[in-house]
C-alpha positions as semicolon CSV with decimal commas, in nm:
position;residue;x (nm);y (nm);z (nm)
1;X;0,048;0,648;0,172
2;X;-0,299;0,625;0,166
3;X;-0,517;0,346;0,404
4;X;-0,885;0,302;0,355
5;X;-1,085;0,367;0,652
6;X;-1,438;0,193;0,718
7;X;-1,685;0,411;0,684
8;X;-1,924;0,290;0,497
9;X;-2,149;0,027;0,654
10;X;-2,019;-0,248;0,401
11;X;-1,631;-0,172;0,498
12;X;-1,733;-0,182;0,870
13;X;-1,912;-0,524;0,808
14;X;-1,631;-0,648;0,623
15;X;-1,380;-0,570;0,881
16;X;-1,598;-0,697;1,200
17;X;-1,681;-1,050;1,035
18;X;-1,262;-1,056;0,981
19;X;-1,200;-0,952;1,356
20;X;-1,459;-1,215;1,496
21;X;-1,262;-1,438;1,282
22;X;-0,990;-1,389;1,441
23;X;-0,829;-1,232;1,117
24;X;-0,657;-0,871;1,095
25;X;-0,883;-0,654;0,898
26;X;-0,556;-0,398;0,821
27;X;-0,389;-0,704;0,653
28;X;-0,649;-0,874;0,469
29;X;-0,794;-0,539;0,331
30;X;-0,628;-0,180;0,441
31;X;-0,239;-0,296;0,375
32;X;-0,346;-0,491;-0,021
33;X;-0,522;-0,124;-0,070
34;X;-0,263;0,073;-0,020
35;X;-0,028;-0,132;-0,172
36;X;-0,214;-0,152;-0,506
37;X;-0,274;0,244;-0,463
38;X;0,106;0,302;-0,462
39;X;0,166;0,057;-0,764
40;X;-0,116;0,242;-0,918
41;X;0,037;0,613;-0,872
42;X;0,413;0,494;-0,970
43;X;0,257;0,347;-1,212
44;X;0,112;0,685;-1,357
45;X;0,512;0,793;-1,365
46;X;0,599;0,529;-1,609
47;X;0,441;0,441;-1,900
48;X;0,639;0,297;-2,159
49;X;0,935;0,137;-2,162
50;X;1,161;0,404;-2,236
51;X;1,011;0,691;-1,964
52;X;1,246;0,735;-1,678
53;X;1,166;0,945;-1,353
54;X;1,229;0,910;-1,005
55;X;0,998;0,818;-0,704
56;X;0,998;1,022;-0,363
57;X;0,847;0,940;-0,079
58;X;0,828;1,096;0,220
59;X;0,613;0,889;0,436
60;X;0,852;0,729;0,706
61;X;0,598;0,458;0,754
62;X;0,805;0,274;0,507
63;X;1,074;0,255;0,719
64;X;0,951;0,265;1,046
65;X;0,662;0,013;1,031
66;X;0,630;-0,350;0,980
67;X;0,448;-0,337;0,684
68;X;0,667;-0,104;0,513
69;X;0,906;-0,374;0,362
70;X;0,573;-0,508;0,233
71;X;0,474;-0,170;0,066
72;X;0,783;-0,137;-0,088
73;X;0,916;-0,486;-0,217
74;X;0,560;-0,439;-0,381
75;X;0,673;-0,182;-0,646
76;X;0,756;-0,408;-0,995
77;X;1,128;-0,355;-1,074
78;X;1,216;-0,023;-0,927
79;X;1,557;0,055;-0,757
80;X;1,447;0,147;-0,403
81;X;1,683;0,352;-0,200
82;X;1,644;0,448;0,145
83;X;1,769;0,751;0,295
């Protein structure tokens, strides 16, 4: 999984005005990133209607963190199995 990281002087704007909003930068902006970048590279698996593959994942942060359930329910009509 991939997460943005401020570093240019926009991004690190953007993500103080949220904190001294009180608001979570890594929800507003990092977490809708990421999950658009996985939509985007499953995405690039199927194209039409009758392509099949299968999706692997090895990144245990979809199981192990809060926002992983997020990530995952995310994906447009995919069978998701967890092992």
């Amino acid at each position: 999984l991939r997460f943005s990281v401020p570093n240019s002087p926009i991004e690190k704007t953007t993500q103080d005005y949220l904190q001294s909003q009180n608001r979570n930068p890594f929800m507003e902006i990092s977490l809708p990133d990421a999950s658009l970048r996985l939509i985007q590279a499953c995405g690039r698996l199927i194209r039409t209607e009758t392509d099949t593959g299968k999706i692997t994942i090895f990144d245990n942060r979809l199981t192990t963190k809060f926002y992983g359930k997020q990530l995952l329910n995310a994906l447009p009509g995919y069978n998701i199995v967890v092992e």
